[in-house]
C-alpha positions as CSV (number, residue, x, y, z in Angstrom):
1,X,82.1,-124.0,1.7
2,X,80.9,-121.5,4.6
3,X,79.6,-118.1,4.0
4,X,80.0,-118.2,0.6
5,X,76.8,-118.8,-2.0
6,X,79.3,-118.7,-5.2
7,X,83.1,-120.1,-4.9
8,X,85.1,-120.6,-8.0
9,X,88.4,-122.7,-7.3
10,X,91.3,-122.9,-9.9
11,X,88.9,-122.9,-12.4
12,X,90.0,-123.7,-16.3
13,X,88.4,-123.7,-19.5
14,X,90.8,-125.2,-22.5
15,X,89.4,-125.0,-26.0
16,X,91.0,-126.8,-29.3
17,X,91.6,-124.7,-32.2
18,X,92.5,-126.7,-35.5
19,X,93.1,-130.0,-35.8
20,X,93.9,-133.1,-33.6
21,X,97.8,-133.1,-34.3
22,X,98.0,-129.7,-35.8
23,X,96.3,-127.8,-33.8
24,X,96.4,-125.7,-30.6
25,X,95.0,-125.7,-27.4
26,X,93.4,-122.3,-25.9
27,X,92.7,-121.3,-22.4
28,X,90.0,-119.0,-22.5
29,X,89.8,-119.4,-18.5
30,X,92.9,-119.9,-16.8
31,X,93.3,-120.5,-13.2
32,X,90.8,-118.0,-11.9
33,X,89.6,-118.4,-7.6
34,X,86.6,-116.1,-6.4
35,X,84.7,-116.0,-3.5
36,X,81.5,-114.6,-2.8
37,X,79.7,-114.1,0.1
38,X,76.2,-115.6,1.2
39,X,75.5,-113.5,3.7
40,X,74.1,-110.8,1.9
41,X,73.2,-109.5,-1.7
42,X,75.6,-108.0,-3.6
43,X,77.1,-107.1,-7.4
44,X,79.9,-108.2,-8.9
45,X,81.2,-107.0,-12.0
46,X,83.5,-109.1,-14.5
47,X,85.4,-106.5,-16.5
48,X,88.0,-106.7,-19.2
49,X,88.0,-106.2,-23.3
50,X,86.9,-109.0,-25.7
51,X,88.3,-112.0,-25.3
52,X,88.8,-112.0,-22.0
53,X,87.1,-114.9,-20.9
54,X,84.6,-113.3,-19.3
55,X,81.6,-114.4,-21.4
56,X,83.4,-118.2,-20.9
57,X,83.3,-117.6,-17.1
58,X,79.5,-116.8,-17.2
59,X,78.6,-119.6,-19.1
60,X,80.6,-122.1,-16.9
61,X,78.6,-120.2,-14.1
62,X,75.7,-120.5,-16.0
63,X,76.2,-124.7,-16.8
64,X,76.2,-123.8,-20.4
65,X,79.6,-125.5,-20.4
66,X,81.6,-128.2,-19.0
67,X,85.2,-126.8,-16.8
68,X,88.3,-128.6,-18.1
69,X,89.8,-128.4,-14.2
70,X,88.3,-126.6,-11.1
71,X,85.7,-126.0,-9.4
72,X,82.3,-123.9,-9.1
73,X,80.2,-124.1,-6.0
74,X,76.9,-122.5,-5.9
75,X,75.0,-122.3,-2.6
76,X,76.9,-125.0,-0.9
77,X,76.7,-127.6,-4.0
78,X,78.7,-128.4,-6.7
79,X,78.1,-127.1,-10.2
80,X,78.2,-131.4,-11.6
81,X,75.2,-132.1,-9.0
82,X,73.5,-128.7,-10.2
83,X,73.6,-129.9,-13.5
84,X,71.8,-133.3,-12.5
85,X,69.0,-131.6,-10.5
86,X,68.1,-128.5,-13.4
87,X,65.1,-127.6,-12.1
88,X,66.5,-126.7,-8.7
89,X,69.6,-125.0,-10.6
90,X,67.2,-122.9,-12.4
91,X,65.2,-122.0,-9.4
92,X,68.4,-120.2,-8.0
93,X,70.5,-118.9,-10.8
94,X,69.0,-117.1,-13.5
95,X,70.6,-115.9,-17.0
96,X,70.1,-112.6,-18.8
97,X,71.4,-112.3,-22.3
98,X,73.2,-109.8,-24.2
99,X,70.9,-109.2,-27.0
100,X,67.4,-109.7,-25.7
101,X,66.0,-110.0,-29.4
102,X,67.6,-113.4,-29.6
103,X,66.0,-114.6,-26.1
104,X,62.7,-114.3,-27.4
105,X,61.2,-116.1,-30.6
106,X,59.5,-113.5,-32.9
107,X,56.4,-116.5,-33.5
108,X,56.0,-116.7,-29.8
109,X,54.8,-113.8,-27.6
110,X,56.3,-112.7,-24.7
111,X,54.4,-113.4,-21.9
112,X,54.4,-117.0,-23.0
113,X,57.8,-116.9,-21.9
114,X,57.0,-115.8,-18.1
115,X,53.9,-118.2,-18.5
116,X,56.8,-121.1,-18.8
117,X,59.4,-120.2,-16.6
118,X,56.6,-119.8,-13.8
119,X,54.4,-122.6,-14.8
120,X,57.5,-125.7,-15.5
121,X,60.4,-124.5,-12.9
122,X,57.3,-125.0,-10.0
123,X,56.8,-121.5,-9.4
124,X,53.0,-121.4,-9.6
125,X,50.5,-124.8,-9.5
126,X,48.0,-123.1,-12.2
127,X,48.0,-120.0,-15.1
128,X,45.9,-117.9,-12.8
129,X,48.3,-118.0,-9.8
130,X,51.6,-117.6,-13.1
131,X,49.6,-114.4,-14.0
132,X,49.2,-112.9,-10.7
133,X,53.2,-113.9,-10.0
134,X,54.2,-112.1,-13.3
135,X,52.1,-109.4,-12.9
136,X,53.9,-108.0,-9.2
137,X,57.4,-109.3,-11.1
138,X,57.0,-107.4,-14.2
139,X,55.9,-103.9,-11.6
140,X,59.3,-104.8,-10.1
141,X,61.2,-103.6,-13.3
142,X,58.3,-100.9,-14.3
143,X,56.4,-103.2,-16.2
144,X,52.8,-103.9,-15.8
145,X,50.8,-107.2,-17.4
146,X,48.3,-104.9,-20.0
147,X,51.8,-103.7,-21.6
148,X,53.0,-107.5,-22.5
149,X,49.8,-109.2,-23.0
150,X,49.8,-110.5,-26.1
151,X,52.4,-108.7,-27.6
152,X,55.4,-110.4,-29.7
153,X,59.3,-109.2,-29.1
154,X,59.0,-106.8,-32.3
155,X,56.7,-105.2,-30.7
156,X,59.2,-104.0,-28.0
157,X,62.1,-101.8,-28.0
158,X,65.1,-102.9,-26.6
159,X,65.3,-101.6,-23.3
160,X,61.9,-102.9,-22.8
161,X,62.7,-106.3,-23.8
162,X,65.5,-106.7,-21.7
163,X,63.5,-105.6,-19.0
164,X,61.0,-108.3,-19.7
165,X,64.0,-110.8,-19.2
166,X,65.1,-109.4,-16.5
167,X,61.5,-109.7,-15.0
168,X,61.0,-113.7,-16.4
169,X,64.7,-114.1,-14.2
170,X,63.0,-113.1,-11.4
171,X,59.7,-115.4,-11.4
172,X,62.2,-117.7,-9.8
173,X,63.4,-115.9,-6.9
174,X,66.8,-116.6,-7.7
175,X,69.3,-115.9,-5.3
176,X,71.6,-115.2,-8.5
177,X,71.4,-113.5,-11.6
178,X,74.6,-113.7,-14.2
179,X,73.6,-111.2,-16.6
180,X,76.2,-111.0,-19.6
181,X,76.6,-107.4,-21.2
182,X,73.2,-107.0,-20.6
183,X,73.2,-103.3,-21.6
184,X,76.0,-103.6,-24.7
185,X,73.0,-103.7,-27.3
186,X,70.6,-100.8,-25.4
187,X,70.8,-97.4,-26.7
188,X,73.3,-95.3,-23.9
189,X,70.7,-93.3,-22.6
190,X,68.7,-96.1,-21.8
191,X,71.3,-98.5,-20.2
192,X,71.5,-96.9,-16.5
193,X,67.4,-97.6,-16.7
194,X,69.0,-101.6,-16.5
195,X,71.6,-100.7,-14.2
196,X,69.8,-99.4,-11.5
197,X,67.0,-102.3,-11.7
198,X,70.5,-104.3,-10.6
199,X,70.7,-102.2,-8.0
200,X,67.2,-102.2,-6.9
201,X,66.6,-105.9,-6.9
202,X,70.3,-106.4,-4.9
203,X,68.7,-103.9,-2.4
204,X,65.0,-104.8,-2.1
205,X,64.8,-108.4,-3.0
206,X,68.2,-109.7,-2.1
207,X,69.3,-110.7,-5.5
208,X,72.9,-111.1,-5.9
209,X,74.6,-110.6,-9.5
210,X,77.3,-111.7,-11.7
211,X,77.4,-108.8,-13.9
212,X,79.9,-109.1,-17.1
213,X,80.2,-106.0,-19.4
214,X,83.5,-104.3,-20.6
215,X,81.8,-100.8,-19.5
216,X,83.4,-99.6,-16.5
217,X,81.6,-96.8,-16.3
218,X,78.7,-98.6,-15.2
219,X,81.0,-101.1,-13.5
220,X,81.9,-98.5,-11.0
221,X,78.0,-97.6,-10.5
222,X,77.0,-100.3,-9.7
223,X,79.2,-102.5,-8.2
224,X,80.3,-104.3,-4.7
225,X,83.1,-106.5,-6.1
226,X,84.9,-106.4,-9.3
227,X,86.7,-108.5,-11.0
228,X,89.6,-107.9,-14.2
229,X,89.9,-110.3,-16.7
230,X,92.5,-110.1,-19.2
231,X,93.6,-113.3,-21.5
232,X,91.6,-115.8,-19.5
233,X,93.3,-114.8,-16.2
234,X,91.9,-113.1,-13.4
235,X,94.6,-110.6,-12.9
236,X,92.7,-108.3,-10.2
237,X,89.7,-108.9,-7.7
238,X,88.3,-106.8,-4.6
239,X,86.1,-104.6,-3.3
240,X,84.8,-101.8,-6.2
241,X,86.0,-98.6,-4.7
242,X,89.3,-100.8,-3.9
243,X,90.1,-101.6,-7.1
244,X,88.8,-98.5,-9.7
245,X,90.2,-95.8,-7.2
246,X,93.7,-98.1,-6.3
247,X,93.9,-100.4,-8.9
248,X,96.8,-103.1,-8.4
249,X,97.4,-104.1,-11.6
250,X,98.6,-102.0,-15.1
251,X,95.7,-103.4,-17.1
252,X,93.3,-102.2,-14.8
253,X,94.6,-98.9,-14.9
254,X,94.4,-99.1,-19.3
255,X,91.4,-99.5,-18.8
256,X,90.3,-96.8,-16.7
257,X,92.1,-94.7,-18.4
258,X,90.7,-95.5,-21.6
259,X,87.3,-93.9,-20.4
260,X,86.2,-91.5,-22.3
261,X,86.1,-87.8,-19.9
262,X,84.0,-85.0,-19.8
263,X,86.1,-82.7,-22.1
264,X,88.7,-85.0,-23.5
265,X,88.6,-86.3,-27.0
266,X,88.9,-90.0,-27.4
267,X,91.4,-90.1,-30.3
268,X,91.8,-93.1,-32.4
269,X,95.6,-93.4,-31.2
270,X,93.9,-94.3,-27.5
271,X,91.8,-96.7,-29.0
272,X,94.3,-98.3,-30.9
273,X,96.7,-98.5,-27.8
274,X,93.3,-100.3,-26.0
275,X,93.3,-103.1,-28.8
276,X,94.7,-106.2,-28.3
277,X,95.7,-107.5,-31.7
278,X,97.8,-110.2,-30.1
279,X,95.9,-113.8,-31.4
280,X,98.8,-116.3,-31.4
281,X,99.3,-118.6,-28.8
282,X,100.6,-117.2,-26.0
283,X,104.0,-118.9,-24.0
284,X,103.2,-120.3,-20.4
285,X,106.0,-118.7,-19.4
286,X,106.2,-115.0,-18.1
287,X,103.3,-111.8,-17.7
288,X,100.5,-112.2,-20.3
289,X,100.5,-108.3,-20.3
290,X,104.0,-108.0,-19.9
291,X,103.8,-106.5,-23.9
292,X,101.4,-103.5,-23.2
293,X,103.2,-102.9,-19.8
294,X,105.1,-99.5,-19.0
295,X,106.1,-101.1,-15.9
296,X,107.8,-104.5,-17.2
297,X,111.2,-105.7,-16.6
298,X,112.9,-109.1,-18.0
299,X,111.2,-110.8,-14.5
300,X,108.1,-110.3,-15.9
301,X,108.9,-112.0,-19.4
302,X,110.7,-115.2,-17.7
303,X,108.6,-115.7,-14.8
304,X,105.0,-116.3,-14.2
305,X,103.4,-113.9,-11.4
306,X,101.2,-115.0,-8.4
307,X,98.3,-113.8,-7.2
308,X,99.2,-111.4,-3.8
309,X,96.8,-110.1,-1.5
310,X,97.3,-106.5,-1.1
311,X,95.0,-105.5,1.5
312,X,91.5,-107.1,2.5
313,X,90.1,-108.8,-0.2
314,X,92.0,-106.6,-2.6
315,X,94.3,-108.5,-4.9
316,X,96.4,-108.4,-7.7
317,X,98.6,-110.9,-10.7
318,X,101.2,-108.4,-11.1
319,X,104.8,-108.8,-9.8
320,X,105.3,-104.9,-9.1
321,X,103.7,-105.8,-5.8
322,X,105.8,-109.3,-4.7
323,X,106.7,-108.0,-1.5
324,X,103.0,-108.9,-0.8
325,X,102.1,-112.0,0.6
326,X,100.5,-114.6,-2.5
327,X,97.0,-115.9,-1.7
């Protein structure tokens, strides 16, 4: 793999549901190819509603679970030799959670944490050089030592906290962070504060980031590269600006629209229309959206769509486009 620190290749993720005989089999990631470069930083967001697959994705990223088919190379290896060697793994890809509350025991204080991460992944010899390491870390997300020192994660508010995770992420010098919904569970106000520590560490300290959410407000902030997930498919992927001002694909375009503008009410009818209340098991054959698309014909119910380039690395599962070339 040249040029690329993170390459995801026909990747799958099958889960049982029910019994051995009875029941069914699930794809919560289906076939999904990305590419990312190594030659610089950069963000990329993984957008789509719940149930996606993109909280699967991140935690097949992550190592937290095993692919059924596929492949995920990060920084030239495979992820089945990262997962022998941990310590390196954890050295160069980090995690940050959704809900920062549950990263963090309440009977342990926080700086114990960073004490860990810097003392067992190699990142200082001794607690004195840990402490001067997570002192200049925690400054790199507005922090300073006196404001953690024993403290316990009660003691914090949200935003705080997940700041704090953000900094222990960092003792590593990762060259990744996958950060799932990291601002879902901050007050709104609050959540650019996160967003634009992304955006800082990308910029200053060559960080690159997996960034899941379903907010593509913040999506569109923040991001190089974005990805749409919908049904465990990735049905769009390409530059930011690419995608959210031409998007390629009818989902994308739902789920634009369903942002909320200065001005317009939000009515319930719109987010009814952005549900998805579809749970059965759904055919291999034909569009997974093809039932919430304006733009389906019978093609798109009796044949499978392939992924076309559109231009660049702008691309798109939709079969409105096949005079495009598939790749």
């Amino acid at each position: 793999m040249d040029n690329h620190i993170l390459e995801i290749k026909n990747l799958d993720r099958v889960f049982r549901i029910g019994g051995m005989i009875f029941g069914n089999k699930i794809k919560a990631v289906d076939d999904v190819s990305i590419k990312m470069p190594s030659d610089r930083a950069w963000i990329m967001s993984v957008v789509g509603e719940s149930g996606s697959g993109k909280t699967t994705l991140a935690r097949m990223i992550l190592g937290l679970l095993e692919t059924s088919a596929g492949e995920i190379t990060i920084d030239g290896k495979s992820i089945h030799y990262h997962m022998k060697h941990k310590k390196e793994f954890y050295r160069l890809v980090q995690p940050i959670f959704q809900n920062p509350f549950t990263a963090f025991s309440a009977k342990q204080t926080v700086e114990s944490y960073l004490f860990e991460t810097a003392l067992n992944l190699g990142m200082a010899k001794d607690k004195e050089e840990a402490a001067a390491l997570i002192t200049e870390t925690l400054k790199r997300v507005g922090l300073n030592y006196d404001q953690v020192k024993n403290k316990y994660p009660n003691q914090f508010s949200g935003g705080e906290l997940q700041r704090i995770s953000i900094a222990r992420a960092l003792i590593t010098k990762p060259k990744i962070i996958v950060a799932d919904e990291p601002v879902a569970m901050i007050d709104a106000s609050l959540r650019m504060n996160i967003v634009n520590i992304f955006r800082f560490l990308k910029e200053e300290a060559g960080v690159s980031f997996v960034y899941i959410t379903h907010d593509l407000s913040t999506a569109y902030y923040v991001s190089d590269y974005i990805a749409t997930m919908y049904k465990g498919s990735m049905i769009e992927f390409g530059k930011a600006q690419d995608v959210l001002e031409k998007p390629g694909h009818p989902y994308t375009q739902l789920l634009l629209d369903s942002i909320p503008k200065v001005g317009d009410k939000w009515t319930a009818k719109d987010r009814m229309h952005m549900a998805d209340a579809e749970k059965k098991v759904l055919s291999k054959i034909g569009c997974k959206f093809a039932r919430r698309c304006p733009y389906a014909t019978d093609q798109c119910y009796q044949n499978t769509p392939e992924m076309v380039t559109l231009e660049g690395e702008h691309r798109s599962l939709c079969m409105k486009h096949k005079e495009y070339k598939a790749g």
